[in-house]
C-alpha positions in Angstrom: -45.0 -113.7 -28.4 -42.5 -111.9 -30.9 -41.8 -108.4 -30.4 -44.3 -106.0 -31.4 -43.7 -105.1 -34.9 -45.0 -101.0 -34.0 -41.8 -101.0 -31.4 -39.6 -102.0 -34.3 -41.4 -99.3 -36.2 -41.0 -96.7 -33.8 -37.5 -96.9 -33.1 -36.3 -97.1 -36.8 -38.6 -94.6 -38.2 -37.8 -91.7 -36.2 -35.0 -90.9 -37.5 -36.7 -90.4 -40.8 -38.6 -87.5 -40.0 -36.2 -85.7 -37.7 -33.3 -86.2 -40.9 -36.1 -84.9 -43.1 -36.4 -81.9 -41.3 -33.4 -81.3 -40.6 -32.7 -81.4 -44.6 -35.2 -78.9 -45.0 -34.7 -76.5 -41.9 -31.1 -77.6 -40.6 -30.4 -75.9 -37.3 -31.8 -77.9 -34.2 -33.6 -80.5 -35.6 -29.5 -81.7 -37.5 -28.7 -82.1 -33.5 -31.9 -83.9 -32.9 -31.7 -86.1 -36.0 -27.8 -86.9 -34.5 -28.9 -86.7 -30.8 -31.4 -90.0 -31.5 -29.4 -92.2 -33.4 -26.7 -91.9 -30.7 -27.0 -90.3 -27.6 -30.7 -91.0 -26.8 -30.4 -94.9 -27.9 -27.2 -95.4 -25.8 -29.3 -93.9 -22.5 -32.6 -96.3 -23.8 -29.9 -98.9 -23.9 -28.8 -98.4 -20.7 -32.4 -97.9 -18.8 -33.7 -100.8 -20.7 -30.9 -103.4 -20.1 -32.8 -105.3 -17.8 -36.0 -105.4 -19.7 -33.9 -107.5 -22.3 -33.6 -111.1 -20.0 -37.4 -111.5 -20.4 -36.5 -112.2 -24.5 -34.2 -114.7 -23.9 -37.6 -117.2 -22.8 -38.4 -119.5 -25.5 -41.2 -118.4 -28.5 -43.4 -119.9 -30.8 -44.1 -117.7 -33.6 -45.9 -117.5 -37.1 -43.7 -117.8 -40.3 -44.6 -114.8 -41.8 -45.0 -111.3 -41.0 -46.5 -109.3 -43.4 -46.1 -105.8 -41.2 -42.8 -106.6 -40.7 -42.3 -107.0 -44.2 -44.5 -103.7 -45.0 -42.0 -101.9 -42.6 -38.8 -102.9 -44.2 -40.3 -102.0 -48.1 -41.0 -98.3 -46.0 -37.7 -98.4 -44.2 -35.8 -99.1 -47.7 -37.9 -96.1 -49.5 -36.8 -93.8 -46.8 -33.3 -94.9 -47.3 -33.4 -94.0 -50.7 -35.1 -90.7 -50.6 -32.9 -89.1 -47.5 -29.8 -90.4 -49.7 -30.8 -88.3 -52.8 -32.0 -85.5 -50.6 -29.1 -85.3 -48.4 -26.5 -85.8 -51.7 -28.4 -82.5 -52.9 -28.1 -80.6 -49.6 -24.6 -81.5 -48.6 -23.3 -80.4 -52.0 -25.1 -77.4 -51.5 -22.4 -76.4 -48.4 -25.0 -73.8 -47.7 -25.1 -74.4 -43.7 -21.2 -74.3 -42.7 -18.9 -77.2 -42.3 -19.9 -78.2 -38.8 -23.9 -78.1 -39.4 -22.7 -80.3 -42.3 -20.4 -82.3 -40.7 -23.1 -83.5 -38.3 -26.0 -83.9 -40.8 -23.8 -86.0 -42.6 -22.6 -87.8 -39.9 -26.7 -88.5 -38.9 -27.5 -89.2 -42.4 -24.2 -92.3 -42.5 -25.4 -93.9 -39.2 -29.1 -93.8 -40.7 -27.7 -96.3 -43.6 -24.9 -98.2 -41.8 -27.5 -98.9 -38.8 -30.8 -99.0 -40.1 -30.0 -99.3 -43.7 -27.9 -101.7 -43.4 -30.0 -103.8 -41.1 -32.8 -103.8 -43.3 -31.2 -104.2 -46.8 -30.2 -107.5 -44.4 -33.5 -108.7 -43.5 -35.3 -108.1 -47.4 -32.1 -110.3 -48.9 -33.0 -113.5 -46.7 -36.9 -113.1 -47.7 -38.2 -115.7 -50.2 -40.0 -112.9 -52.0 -37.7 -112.3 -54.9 -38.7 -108.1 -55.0 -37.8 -107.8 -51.3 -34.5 -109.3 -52.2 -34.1 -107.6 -54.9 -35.0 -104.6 -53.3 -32.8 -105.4 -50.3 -29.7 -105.4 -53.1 -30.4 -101.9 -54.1 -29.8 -100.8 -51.1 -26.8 -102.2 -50.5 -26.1 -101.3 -54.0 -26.7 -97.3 -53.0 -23.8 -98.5 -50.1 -21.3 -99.4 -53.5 -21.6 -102.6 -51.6 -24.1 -104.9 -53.5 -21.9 -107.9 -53.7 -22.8 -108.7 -50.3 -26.2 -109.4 -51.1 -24.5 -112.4 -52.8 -21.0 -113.1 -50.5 -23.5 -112.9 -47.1 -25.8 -115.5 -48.1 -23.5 -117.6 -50.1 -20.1 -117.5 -48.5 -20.7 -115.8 -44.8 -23.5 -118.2 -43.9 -21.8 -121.5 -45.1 -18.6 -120.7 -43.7 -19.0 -118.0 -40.7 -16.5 -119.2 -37.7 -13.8 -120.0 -40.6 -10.5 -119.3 -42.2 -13.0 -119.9 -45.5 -15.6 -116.5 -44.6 -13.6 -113.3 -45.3 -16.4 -111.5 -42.5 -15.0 -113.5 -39.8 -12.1 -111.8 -38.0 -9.4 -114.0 -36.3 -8.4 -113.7 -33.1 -5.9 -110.5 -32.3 -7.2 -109.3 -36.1 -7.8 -105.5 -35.6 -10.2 -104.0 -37.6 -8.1 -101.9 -39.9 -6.3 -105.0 -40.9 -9.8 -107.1 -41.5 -11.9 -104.6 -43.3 -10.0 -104.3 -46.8 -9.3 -108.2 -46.5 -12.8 -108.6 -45.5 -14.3 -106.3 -48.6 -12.1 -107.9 -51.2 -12.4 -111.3 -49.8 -15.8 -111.4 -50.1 -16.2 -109.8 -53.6 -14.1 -112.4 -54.8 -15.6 -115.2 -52.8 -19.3 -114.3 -53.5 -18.6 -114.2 -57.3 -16.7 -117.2 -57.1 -19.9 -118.9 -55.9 -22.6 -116.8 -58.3 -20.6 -118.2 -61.1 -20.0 -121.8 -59.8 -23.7 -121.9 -59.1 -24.6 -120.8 -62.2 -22.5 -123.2 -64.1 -24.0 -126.2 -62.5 -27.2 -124.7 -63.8 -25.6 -124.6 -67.4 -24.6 -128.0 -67.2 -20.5 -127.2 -65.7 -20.1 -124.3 -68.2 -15.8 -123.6 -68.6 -16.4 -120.3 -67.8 -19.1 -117.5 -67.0 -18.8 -113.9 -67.4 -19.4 -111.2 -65.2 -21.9 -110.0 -66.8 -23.8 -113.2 -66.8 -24.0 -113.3 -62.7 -25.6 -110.5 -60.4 -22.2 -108.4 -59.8 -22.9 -106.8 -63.6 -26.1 -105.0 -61.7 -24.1 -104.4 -58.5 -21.4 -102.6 -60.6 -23.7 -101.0 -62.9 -26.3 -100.0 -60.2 -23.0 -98.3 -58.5 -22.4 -96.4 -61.6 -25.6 -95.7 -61.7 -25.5 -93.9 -58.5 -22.6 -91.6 -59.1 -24.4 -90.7 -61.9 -27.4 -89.8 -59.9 -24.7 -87.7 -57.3 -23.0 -86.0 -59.9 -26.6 -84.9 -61.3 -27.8 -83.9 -57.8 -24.6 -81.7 -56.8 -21.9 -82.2 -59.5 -18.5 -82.8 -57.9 -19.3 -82.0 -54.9 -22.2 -84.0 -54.8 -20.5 -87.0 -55.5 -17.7 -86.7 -52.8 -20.2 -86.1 -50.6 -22.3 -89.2 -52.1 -18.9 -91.8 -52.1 -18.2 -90.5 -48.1 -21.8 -91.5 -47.4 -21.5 -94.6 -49.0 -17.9 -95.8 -47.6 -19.5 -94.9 -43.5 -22.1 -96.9 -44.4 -20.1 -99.5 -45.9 -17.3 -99.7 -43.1 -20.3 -99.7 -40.2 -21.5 -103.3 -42.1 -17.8 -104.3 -41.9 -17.6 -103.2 -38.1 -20.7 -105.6 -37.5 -19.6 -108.9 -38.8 -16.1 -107.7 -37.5 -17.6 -107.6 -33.9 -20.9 -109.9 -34.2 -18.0 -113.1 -35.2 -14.4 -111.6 -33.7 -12.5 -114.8 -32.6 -15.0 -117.6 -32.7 -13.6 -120.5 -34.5 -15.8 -123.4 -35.9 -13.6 -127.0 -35.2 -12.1 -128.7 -37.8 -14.0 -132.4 -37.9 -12.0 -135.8 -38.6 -13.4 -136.0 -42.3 -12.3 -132.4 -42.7 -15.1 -130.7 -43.0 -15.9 -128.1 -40.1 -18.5 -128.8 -37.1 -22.1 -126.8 -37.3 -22.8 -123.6 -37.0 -24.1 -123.2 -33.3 -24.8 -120.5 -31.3 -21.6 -120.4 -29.2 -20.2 -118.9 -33.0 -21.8 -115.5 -33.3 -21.4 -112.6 -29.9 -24.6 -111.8 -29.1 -25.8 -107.8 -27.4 -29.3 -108.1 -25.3 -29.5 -104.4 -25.4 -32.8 -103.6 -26.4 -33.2 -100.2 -28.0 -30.4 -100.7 -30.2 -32.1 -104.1 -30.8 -35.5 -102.3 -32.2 -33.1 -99.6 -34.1 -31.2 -102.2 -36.0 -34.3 -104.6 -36.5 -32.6 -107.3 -33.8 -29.6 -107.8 -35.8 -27.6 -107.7 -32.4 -29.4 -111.6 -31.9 -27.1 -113.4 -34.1 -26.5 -116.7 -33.3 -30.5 -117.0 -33.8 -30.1 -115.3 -37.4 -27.3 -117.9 -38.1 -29.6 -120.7 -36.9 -32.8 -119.4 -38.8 -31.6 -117.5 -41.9 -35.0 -116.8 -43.1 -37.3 -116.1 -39.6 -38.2 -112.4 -39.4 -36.8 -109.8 -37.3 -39.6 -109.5 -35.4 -39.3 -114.0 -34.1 -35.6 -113.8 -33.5 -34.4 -114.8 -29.8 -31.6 -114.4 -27.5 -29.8 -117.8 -26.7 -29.1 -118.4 -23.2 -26.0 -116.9 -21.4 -24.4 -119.9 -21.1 -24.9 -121.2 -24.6 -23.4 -118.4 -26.7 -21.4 -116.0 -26.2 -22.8 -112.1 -25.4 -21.3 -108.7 -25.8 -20.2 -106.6 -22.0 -22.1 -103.6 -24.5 -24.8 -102.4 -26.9 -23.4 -103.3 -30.5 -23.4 -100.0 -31.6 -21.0 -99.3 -28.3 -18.9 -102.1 -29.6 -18.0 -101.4 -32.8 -16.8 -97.6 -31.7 -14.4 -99.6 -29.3 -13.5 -101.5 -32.5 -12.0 -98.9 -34.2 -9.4 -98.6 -31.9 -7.6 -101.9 -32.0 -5.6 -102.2 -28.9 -8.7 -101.3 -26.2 -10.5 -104.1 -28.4 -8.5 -106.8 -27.8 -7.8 -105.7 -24.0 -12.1 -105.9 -24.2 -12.4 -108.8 -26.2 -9.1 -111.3 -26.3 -9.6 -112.7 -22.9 -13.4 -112.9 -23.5 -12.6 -114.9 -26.9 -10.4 -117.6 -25.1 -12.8 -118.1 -21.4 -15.4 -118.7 -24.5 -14.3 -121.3 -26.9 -14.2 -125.2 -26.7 -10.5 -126.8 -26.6 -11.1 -128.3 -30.1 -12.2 -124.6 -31.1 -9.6 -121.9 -29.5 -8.4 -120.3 -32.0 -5.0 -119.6 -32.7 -3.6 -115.8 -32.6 -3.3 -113.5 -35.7 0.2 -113.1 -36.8 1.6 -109.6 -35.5 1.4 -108.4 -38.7 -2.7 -108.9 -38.7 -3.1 -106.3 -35.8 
């Protein structure tokens, strides 16, 4: 059977009410709002690792989970709510720089880890409202083109020179996440506007403003408006550092979920399928429940549209899995030379002959 939806409810809810208090009271429940999103879910990760093989078995499961959709509609309201709250406290400055400091700090890794994750899940529903409601949270991120590039570029091309989100081998992080932000703006309007002029019949050219990036823009707007209303200035520094944590810990993720896998390049051109040996995989299981299994990858890549709650681990030997907890992972990212003395040798024992892919230029690191 799938996962229990309640665990998934557990994990990712707590937070909400330990930031919400600490919005309101501040002192010791910030550290315990901060404390859960990082300390305590490392240990659980770390306790629970060998709880995780039992997932990899293979499931039957129904197509829909409405509870699982229920939670993700909460989670999203949450997000929204603690945003505008915490834009109003932290402008504030009421509490000292290190009491905010760390409230901010819990509040980021609440979007970029559970945020993120879920804004994720409601964009691959069928239902248009959880889409549309998963691209306003990525549009409170100032990220809401991904709601198109992730579904129209990073799926049809992940494992590619052609997908923006997929590092190359020897590509550190700092190098990748501009390339990867402006790559995929320009890719995922590329493809809103070449989809929608096959539906016009191969229009010359369509505006901006005719495809989904005139709401992502104006939705961003819309929210420095909101800041600037909620703490002036201040508010809306505060607001725009929120937004870019949140923003870089989605970059991190496809940076670390795809480093170095390479698709092959077939005889007709076109590349081989997407299999699971093209997306790193983490087994880790509170982490897992935080993050609504986004850590099991290669099964999202497979299944775009099966719930959080159905996705599996592939076997060991058929895709290729993390030595740590994702969250673990993408800290190591940041420093780009203990990455790739992590990662490079792991890339190269992993991929096919026809698939090794070549180094990053020098320049790339």
């Amino acid at each position: 059977m799938p996962t229990a939806i309640w665990m998934f409810a557990v994990a990712s809810l707590a937070p909400v009410p330990l930031l919400t208090l600490a919005l309101a009271w501040g002192g010791l429940w910030t550290w315990l709002a901060l404390g859960y999103i990082t300390l305590a879910v490392a240990l659980l990760d770390e306790l629970a690792g060998a709880a995780a093989a039992a997932a990899r078995s293979p499931e039957t499961e129904p197509r829909e989970f409405p509870a699982a959709d229920a939670l993700s509609v909460l989670l999203a309201c949450a997000h929204f709510g603690l945003l505008g709250a915490g834009i109003a406290v932290l402008a504030e400055g009421a509490r000292g720089v290190v009491q905010d400091l760390a409230l901010f700090t819990a509040l980021a890794l609440f979007m970029g880890q559970v945020g993120n994750s879920n804004a994720h899940e409601l964009i691959h529903r069928s239902n248009r409202w959880l889409r549309r409601l998963g691209r306003w949270v990525f549009i409170s991120h100032l990220f809401g083109h991904h709601a198109s590039a992730h579904p129209k570029v990073h799926h049809r091309f992940v494992a590619t020179a052609e997908d923006p989100n997929s590092a190359r081998l020897g590509q550190g992080f700092w190098h990748f996440a501009p390339r990867a932000w402006i790559g995929s703006f320009r890719a995922g309007l590329a493809a809103e506007r070449a989809l929608i002029a096959r539906r016009r019949g191969g229009a010359a050219r369509v505006p901006l403003t005719a495809t989904p990036y005139g709401v992502y823009i104006a939705g961003g707007v819309l929210w420095c408006v909101i800041a600037l209303a909620l703490g002036g200035a201040a508010g809306l520094m505060w607001y725009l550092a929120l937004a870019g944590h949140a923003t870089t810990q989605l970059l991190l993720s496809d940076y670390v979920q795809h480093y170095g896998l390479r698709r092959a390049r077939l005889e007709d051109g076109r590349y081989g399928p997407v299999t699971a040996r093209h997306s790193w995989n983490a087994p880790h299981r509170a982490s897992a429940l935080l993050m609504l299994n986004a850590p099991r990858h290669s099964d999202h890549h497979a299944h775009p549209d099966r719930a959080f709650p159905a996705l599996r681990l592939p076997a060991p030997d058929s895709a290729p899995t993390l030595p740590r907890a994702l969250p673990r992972m993408a800290l190591l990212a940041l420093a780009p030379r203990l990455w790739r003395r992590e990662m490079d040798g792991r890339v190269r024992a992993w991929a096919d002959p026809a698939e090794r892919p070549a180094r990053a230029p020098r320049a790339a690191e």
